[in-house]
N, C-alpha and C positions, 0 to 999 in steps of 0.2 A: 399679363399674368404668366409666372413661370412654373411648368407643367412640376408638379410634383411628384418621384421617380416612386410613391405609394398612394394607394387610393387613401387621401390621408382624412377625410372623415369618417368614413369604416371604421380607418384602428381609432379615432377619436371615440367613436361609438362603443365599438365591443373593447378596445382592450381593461377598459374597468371591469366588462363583465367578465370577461377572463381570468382575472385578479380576485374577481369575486369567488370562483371555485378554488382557490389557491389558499382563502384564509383557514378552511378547515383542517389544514394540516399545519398549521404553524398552531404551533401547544404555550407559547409563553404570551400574557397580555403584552409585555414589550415589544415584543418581535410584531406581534399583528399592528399596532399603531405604527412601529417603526415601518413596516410594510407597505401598510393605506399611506404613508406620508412618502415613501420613494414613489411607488405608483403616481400618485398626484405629481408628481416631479417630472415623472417621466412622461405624464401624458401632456405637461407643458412643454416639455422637449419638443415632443412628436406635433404640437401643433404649429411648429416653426415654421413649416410651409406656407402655412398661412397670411406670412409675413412678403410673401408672392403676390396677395392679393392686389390689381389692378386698380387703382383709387380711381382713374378715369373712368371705366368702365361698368356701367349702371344697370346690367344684366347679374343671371351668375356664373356662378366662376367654381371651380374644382368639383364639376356635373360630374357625379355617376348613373347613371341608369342602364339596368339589366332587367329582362324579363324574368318576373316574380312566379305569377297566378296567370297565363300564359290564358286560361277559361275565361275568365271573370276579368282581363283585363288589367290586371295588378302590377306596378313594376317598383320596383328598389330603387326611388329615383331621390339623390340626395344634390344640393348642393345650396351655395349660399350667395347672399349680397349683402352691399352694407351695413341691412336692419340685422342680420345676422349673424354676419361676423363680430360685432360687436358684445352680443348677447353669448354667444360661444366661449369668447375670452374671455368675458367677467364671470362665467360658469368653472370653466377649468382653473383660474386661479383661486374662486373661491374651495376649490376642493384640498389641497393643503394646507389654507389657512382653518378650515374648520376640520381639521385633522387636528392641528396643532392647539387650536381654542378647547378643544376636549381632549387634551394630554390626560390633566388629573377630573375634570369635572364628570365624566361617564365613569365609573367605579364597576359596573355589571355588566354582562352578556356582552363583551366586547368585540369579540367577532361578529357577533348579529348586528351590533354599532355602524363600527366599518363597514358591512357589508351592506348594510343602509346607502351612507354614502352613495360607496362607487357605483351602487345601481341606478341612483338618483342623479347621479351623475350624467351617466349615460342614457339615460330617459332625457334629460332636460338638452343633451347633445344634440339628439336625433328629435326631439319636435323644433329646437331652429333649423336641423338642416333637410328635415325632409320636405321633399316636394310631389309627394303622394299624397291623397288624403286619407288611404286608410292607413299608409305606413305612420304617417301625423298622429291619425287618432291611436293607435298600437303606443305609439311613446305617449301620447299624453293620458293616456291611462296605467301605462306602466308608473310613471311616474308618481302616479297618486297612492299605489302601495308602498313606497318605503319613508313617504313624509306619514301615514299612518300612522308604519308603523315606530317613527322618530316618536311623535307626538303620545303614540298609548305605551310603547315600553316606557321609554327612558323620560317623560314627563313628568310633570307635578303634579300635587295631592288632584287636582281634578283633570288628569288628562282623560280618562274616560269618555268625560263628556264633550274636551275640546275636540278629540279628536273622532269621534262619532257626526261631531258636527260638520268640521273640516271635509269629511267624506262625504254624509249624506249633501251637505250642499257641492260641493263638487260633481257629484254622482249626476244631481240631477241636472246642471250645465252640461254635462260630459252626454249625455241621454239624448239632449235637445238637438247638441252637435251634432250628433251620430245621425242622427233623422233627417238634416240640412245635410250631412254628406251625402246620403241615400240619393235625395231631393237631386242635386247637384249631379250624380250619377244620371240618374236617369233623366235630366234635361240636357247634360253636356253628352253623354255617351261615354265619359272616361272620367278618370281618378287621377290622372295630371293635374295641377293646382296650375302650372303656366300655360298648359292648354284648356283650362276650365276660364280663365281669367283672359283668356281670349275671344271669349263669346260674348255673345250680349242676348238678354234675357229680359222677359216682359216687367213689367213692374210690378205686376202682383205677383210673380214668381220672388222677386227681389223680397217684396215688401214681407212676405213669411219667411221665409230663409235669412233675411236679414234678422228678425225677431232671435227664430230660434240661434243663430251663431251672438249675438251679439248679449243674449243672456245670459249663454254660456261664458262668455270671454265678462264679462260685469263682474260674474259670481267671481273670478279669478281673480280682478283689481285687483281689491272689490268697490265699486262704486254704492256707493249710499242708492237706496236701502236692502244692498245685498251684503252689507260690511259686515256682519254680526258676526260670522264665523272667526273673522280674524284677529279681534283683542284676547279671545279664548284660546286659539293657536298658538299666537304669540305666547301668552304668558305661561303657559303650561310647556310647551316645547324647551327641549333644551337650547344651548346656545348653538348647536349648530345646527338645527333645525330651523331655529328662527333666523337664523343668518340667510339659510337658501329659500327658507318663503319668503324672506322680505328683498333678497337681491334679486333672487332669479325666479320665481316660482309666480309671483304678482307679475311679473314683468309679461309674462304667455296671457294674458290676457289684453294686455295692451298690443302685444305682436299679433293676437289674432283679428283686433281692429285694422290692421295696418295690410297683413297679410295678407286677409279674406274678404272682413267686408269691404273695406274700402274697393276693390279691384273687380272681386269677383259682382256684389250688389252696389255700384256707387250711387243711384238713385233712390236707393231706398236707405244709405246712408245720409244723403243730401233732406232727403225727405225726415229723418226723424233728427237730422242733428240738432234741430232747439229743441230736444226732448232732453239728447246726449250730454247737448251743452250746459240743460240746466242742474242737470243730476251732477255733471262736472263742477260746475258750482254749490251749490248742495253740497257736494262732498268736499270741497278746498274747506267752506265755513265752518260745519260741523265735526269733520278731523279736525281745524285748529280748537274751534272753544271747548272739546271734548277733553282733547289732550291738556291744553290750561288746565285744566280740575282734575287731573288724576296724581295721586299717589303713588304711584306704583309706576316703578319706571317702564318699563319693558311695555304697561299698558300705555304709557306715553307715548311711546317712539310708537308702539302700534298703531295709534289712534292719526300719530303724524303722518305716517306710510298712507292713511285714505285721502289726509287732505296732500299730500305729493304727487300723487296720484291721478287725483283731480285734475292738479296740472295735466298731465299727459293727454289724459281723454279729451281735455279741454283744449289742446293743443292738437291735437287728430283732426277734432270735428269742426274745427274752423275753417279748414281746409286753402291753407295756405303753405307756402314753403318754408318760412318762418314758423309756424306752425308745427312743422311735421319736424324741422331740425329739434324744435327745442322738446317735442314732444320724447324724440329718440336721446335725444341729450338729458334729459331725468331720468329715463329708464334706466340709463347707464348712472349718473352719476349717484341716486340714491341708492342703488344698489350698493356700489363703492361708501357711502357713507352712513347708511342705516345698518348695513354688515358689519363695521367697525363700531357702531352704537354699540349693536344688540353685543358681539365680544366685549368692548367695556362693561356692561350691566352683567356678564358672565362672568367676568373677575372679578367685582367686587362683593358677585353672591358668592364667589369661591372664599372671600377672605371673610366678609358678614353675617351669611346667609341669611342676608335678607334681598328683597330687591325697592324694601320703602324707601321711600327718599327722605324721612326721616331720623332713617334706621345708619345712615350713610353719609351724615354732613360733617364739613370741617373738615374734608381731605386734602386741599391746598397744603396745610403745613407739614400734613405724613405724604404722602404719594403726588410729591406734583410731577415723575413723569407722566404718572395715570392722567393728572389730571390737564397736562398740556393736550394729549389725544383727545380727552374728551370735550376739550376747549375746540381743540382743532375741528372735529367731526361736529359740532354745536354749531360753529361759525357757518362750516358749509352748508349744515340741514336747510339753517332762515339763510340762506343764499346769499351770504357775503362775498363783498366783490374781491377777486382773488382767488375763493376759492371754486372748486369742480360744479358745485349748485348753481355761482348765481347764471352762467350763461344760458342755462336750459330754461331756467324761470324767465331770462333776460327777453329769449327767445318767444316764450310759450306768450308774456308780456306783451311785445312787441306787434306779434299774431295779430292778439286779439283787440287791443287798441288800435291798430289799422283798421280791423274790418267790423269788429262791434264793440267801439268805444263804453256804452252804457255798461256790457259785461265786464270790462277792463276795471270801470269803478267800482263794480259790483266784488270783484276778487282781491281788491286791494286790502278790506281788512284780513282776507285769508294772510297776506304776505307778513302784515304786521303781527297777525296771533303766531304765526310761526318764529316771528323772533321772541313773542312775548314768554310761551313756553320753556322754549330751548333755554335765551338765557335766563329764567326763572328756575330752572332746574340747574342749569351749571352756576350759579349762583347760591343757589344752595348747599350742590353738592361740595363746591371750592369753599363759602366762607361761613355757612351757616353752622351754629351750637350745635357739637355731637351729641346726641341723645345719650349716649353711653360710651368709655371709655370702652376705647378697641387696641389690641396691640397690631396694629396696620401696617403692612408690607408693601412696597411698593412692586412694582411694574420687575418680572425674573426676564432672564435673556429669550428662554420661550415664548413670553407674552411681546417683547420688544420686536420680535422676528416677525410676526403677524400682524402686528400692526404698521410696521415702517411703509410696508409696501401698500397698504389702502393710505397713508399719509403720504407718497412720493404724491402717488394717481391723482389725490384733493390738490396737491399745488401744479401738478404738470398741466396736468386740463385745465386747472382754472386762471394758471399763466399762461398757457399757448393751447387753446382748444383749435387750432387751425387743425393739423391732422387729421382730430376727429371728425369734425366737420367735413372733409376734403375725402374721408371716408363714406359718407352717410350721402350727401350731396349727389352725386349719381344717381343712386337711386332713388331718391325721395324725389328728385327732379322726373326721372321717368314715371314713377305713382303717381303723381301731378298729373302730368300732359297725359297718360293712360287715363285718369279718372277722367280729369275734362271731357278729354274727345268720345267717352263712352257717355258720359252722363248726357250731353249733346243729342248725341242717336236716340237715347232712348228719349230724351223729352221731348219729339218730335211726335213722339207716340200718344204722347202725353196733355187733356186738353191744356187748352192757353189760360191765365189769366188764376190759375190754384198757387196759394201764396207759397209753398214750397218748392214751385218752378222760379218765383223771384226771387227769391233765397236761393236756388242755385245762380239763376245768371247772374248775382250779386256778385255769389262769393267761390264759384270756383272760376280755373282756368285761370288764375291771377298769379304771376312768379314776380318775385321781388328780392 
């Protein structure tokens, strides 16, 4: 790793907040967008160091820590590894692009807009790289007031109540956590997340703590039957609201299976994962047949986000290396292509104002650059080969036919409702009878700007995913051999012959 000559997650962290006090004095709407969109610019500059990051190396890398709460034990301890670098990058790039997607669509309070944004920004920075757990919990509650407040200003006729919702279920995962931090505190002695992940812990210590975090981190997905908050989010949020809860905002609760439970409770993971695995399923089935039946785009691609999702969790809780690549390789690549959905469903409400999909068909012959993107981003969703999806499904696939082939069967019509939707929908949107004659505009050089770059990311990963991989790999490889060899100790503790102990010696401690 090359030492970089600034504590360069610091300025990643605050310098949005910084930017943030800076809007109230720019008087013109142009200059404040123009502003939020150099910002964004610059904080991709600033994160170049990052490009330092050690691929070899399965620890983290660009550690700050200083003495915080010096009483209480608190320290400002930041740094990252491969589950997090990753999640970082698709954070700060998404900040320009949905700068750019809300040129013309936000028309009101556009300093209070922006400054949405860059605080979310830097909330969502600081819960991948911190490695405190109250500093953790501090951003991941930051972070839930300014998707708030995305969802109740600048929303639709019913964001009221999306976004009521949004919080109140947040609130109470965010509750549970905080109680499992406490918990954690007073079993470990400290607020270190890599010296907390270093102990080992009874199993009914595990077995509550594991409860309380992993409800928390569900309600995030959201996995079935905690998904309810999220077709309501979606559809009400503007488009770039919906762009960072569905790239990055779902994504923190897969990181915090990955993060927390896994390390910190791996027994009490091993122990409920046919619970994990089948709600994982559960949620692949009913986000796809959900999605088939909906109208209403945005509610589509919403309903698609639980059964993608699924993947992931389902890919965690197998607990394989195969597993955990293709689990981390969804996180990433839906984000990349459900962020370029929800943008297309946002320009053609710009030119429609509608979002039915009936309100919308027959655009191949007026806007086929629109509709090459939306082809593109279609293809990757149901994981066509080639593009950025299918390796992580490839992966997540792979998993779980090696080690419970019966689940493998069990998710296969999930794959197939996922094509049936997607091209059911760009099928209609391309060649089916306009309800109403539109004078339709295609795709301006703004809209082409924003999109190119999630269109390079779907064919470079899905041509050459080696990097990615060769990033992630380190670590996932250390989570492994860490979970095994703890799961090991503690089920020594554990009597013999409880079918959750054979379901561990099955299925972990196995690299492939």
């Amino acid at each position: 790793m090359i030492q970089p000559p600034f504590p360069v997650l610091t300025v990643l962290i605050f310098f949005p907040i910084v930017a943030c006090f800076l809007l109230p004095f720019l008087k013109e709407e142009k200059a404040v967008r123009v502003f939020t969109l150099v910002i964004g610019l610059i904080e991709l500059f600033l994160a170049f160091p990052l490009m330092g990051f050690d691929l070899g190396f399965g620890g983290y890398q660009f550690v700050e820590k200083t003495s915080w709460v010096p009483a209480w034990g608190l320290f400002y301890y930041l740094g990252i590894d491969g589950i997090s670098l990753l999640m970082i990058l698709l954070t700060l790039l998404l900040l320009p692009l949905c700068v750019l997607c809300s040129w013309t669509y936000i028309s009101k309070r556009i300093k209070e807009f922006h400054f949405c944004l860059l605080l979310m920004t830097s909330a969502c920075v600081g819960i991948f790289a911190a490695l405190d757990f109250v500093l953790f919990y501090i951003f991941w509650e930051a972070m839930l007031v300014p998707m708030f407040l995305l969802i109740a200003v600048w929303g639709g006729p019913e964001r009221k109540y999306a976004s009521l919702k949004f919080f109140l279920y947040t609130l109470a995962g965010s509750t549970l956590l905080l109680v499992a931090i406490i918990a954690f505190y007073k079993q470990g002695g400290t607020f270190s997340i890599p010296d907390l992940a270093k102990k080992t812990y009874s199993f009914q210590f595990q077995f509550w703590t594991f409860l309380a975090m992993a409800l928390a981190f569900a309600i995030k997905v959201p996995m079935f039957p905690f998904h309810t908050w999220l077709p309501a989010a979606h559809v009400e949020a503007p488009t770039a609201g919906s762009v960072m809860l569905a790239s990055v905002l779902l994504k923190m609760g897969a990181y915090g299976f990955l993060r927390f439970c896994l390390p910190l409770t791996p027994l009490a993971s091993v122990y409920f994962a046919p619970m994990m695995i089948g709600l994982s399923v559960i949620s692949i089935l009913y986000g796809g047949f959900v999605a088939l039946g909906q109208k209403d785009m945005k509610k589509l691609i919403a309903y698609s986000s639980v059964a993608h999702m699924g993947f992931v969790t389902l890919g965690i809780f197998i607990f394989t290396i195969r597993g955990f690549e293709g689990a981390l390789m969804v996180m990433l690549n839906h984000g990349i292509t459900t962020g370029g959905l929800f943008m297309l469903v946002g320009c053609i409400y710009e030119r429609s104002h509608s979002r039915q999909i009936s309100e919308n068909m027959g655009l191949g012959k007026y806007l086929p650059a629109y509709m090459f993107f939306f082809g593109l981003f279609s293809l990757s969703s149901l994981g066509f080969p080639g593009t950025n999806s299918f390796i992580g499904e490839a992966l997540v696939l792979i998993g779980v036919f090696t080690e419970k082939p019966l689940i493998g069967a069990l998710i296969i019509p999930g794959v197939m409702l996922g094509a049936a939707y997607m091209l059911r929908l760009t099928q209609k949107l391309a060649w089916g009878e306009p309800a109403k004659a539109q004078n339709w505009k295609d795709l301006n050089l703004r809209e082409w700007i924003y999109f190119i770059p999630l269109a390079i990311l779907v064919f470079y990963i899905g041509l050459s995913p080696g990097l990615t991989l060769k990033a992630i790999d380190p670590t996932l490889q250390n989570l492994l051999k860490e979970f095994s060899n703890k799961t090991a100790i503690v089920c020594q503790q554990v009597e013999k012959g409880n079918y959750s102990m054979s379901f561990a010696n099955k299925n972990i401690g196995e690299t492939r």
